[in-house]
N, C-alpha and C positions, 0 to 999 in steps of 0.2 A: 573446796573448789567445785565450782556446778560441773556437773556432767551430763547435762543434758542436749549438752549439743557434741559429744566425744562422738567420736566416731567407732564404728564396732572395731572391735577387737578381731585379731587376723583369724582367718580361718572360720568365721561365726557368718553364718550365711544372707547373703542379702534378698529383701525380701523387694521384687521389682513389681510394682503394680501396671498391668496391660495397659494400654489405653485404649478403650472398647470405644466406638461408632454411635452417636445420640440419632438412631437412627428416625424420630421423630423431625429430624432438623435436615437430617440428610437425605432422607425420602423423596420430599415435595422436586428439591435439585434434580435427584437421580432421575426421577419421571420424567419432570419438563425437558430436561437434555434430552432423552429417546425421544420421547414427544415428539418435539419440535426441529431436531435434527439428528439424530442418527433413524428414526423412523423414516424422515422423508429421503434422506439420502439412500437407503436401500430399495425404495421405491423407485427413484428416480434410475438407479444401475440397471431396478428389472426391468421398467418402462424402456430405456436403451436399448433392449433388445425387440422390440415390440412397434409393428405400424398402429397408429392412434390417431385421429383426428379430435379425440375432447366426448366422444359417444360414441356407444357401443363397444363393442368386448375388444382390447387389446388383441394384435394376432402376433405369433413370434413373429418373429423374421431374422434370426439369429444375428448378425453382424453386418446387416445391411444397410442398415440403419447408419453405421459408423462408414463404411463404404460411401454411401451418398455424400456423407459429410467431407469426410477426405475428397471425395473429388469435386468438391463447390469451389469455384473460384470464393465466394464470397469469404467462406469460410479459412482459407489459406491467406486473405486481405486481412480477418482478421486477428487470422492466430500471428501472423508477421507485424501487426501494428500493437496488437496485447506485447508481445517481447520487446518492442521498442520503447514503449512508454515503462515497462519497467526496467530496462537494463538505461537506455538513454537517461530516458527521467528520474531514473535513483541515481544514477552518477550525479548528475547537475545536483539534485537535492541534497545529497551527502554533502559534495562541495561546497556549495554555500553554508550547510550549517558546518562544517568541521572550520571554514573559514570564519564566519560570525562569531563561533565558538570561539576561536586563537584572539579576536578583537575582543568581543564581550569581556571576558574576566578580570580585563583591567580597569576597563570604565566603571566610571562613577554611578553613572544612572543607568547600569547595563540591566535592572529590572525592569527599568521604563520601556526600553529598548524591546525587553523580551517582549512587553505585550504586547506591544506595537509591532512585532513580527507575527506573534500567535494570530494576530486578528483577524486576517484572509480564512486560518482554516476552521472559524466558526462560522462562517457565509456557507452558504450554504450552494453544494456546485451549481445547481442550476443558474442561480442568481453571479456567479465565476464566469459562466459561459455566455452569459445574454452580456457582461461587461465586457470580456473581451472580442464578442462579437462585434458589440457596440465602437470599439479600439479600432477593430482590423477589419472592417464592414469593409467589402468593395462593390460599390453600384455607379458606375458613370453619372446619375442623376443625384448621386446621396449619399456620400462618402463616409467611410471611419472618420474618425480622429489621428490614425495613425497617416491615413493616405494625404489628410488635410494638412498637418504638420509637411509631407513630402514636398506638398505644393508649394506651398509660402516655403520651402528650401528649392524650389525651383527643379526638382526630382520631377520625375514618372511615378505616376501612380501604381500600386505595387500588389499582385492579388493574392492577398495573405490566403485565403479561405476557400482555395480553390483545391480538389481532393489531391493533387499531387502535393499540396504544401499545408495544410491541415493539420497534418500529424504535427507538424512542429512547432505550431501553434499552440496546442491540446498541449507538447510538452512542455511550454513556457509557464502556460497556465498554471500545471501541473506542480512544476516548481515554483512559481512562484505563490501559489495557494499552499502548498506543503511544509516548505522550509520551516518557517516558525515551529510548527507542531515538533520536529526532529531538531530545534535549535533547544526548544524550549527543554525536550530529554535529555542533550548530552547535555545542556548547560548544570542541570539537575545532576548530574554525574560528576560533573568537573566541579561544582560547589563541595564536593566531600572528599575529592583529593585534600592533604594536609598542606596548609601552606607553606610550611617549611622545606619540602621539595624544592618550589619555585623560587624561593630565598638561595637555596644552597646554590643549586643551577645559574643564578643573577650574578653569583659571587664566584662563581664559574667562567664566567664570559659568555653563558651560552646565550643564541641565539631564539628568536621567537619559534623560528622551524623547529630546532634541538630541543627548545623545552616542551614542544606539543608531541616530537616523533620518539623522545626516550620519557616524557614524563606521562602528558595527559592522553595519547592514546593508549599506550598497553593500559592505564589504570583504568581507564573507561571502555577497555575490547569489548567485555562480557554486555554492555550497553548497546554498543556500535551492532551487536548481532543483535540483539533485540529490536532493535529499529531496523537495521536490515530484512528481518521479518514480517513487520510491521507493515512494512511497503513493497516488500513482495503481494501479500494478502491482499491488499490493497487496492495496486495496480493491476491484479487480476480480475477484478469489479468493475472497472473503471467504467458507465454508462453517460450517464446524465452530460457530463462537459461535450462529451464528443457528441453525442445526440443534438446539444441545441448551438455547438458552436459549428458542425462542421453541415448540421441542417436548418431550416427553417423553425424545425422546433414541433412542427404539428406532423410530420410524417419523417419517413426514415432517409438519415441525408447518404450518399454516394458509396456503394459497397467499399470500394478502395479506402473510405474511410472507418470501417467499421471496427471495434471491439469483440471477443469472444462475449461477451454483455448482450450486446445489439444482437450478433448473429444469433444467439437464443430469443432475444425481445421477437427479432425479426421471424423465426421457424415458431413461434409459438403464438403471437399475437398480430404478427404483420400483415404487408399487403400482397404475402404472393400468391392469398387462396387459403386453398384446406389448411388449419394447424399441422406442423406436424411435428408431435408431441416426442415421440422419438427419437425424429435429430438432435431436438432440444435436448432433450434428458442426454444423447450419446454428447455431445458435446458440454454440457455441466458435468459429466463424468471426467471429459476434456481438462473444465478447468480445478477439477479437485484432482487431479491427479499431476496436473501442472506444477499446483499449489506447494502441494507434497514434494515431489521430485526437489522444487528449488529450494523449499525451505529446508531438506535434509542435505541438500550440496552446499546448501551457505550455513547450515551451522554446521558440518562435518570443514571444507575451508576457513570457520574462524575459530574454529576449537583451538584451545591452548589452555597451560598452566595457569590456575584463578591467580590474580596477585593479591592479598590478603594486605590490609593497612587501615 
């Protein structure tokens, strides 16, 4: 009888080899991370403290910098439109894919389907925001497409893009350039549930809600938070769409329409005069620390027991 594959005898000690770090492979990583971001981010917290114009020596200014900022209108336009577009705009986005998601896994050509969803969020946003400017253009002399369809309905022409109604355009946008990208993860989630779940369930009587609220959400939670994260990050970025949809494109459009994005573009490269580098930096402190807060309240809110299968 071979015994080369016996297992030791009780009591006979097991000999565990470490697994040591090939720190020739891990090095090069380790660096460019400091590099490239944890270097600039401690820069950016000290620069926060500091009046700057882009030359000459930084001078402190301890927390004044963040004072200025707190009392900007601009700044309070945008930290109230950055929360919108992501608590508003991830609801809608969830919705439709957890919806698409319930439809998809029966059809036949639901792959074909997927890329045909995915395909918005490879455009690239600029090219998002000059289309649906192009949709919801209002000029008396040179109408959207959207105002044009009103007409031949015999409608009022309607001013999509105007800054009290902007944001909810941005969020249309938003969702509908996104969804696929968050169709196409849970769909990948819900592919490795086992199909005999949905068999038992069918022979159940259960309904389409029953089989998504006891079967494919808890199986896919630990997903559902990974995308929830995904589009927090995200939606805290958000520049480009709102820049050229809710302006001309070539300067900065209407403060009431602005992003935490813009307000930095705007205190750092804009039109109001001197840069000033340390609202910027005190307000990018703003949004990583934003970042943080929600992604530890939304993965602490979906935490639960893993389901293993």
């Amino acid at each position: 009888m071979a015994r080369g594959r016996d297992l030791p005898a009780t009591g006979t000690p097991h000999l565990v080899r470490k697994r040591r770090l090939f720190w020739p492979f891990v090095l090069p990583a380790i660096v460019l991370y400091v590099l490239f971001l944890v270097g600039p981010a401690i820069v950016t917290v000290v620069l926060s403290f500091t009046r700057w114009s882009g030359a000459g020596t930084p001078r402190f200014a301890g927390f004044d910098e963040y004072a200025q900022m707190l009392g900007s209108e601009s700044f309070r336009y945008a930290f109230g439109n950055t929360l919108m577009y992501i608590a508003v705009g991830g609801i809608g986005t969830f919705l439709f894919a957890f919806l698409f998601a319930m439809v998809l896994r029966d059809m036949k050509a639901s792959k074909l389907i997927r890329a045909i969803l995915f395909f918005p969020n490879i455009v690239a946003p600029v090219a998002i925001g000059m289309f649906f400017g192009f949709v919801f253009r209002y000029n008396p002399s040179k109408q959207g497409l959207a105002n044009f369809l009103l007409n031949l309905a015999g409608a009022p022409a309607a001013k999509f893009l105007q800054p009290e109604t902007v944001v909810w355009v941005v969020i249309g946008a938003l969702i509908w350039a996104s969804a696929g990208f968050y169709i196409t993860i849970l769909m990948a989630a819900i592919d490795r549930i086992p199909p005999y779940l949905y068999e038992d369930a069918d022979l159940c009587g259960a309904t389409p809600w029953q089989k998504f609220r006891h079967i494919t959400l808890p199986m896919i939670w630990d997903v559902v938070g990974i995308a929830g994260v995904l589009w927090t990050i995200g939606a805290v970025k958000i520049f480009e769409m709102v820049f050229v949809l809710a302006g001309p494109g070539t300067y900065l459009p209407p403060n009431k329409t602005w992003t935490l994005a813009i307000y930095v573009y705007d205190r750092s490269f804009g039109t109001q005069g001197t840069p000033e580098y340390g609202v910027a930096c005190a307000t990018a402190v703003v949004m990583i620390a934003l970042v943080t807060f929600l992604v530890l309240t939304l993965r602490w809110v979906m935490r639960r027991e893993r389901l293993e299968y």
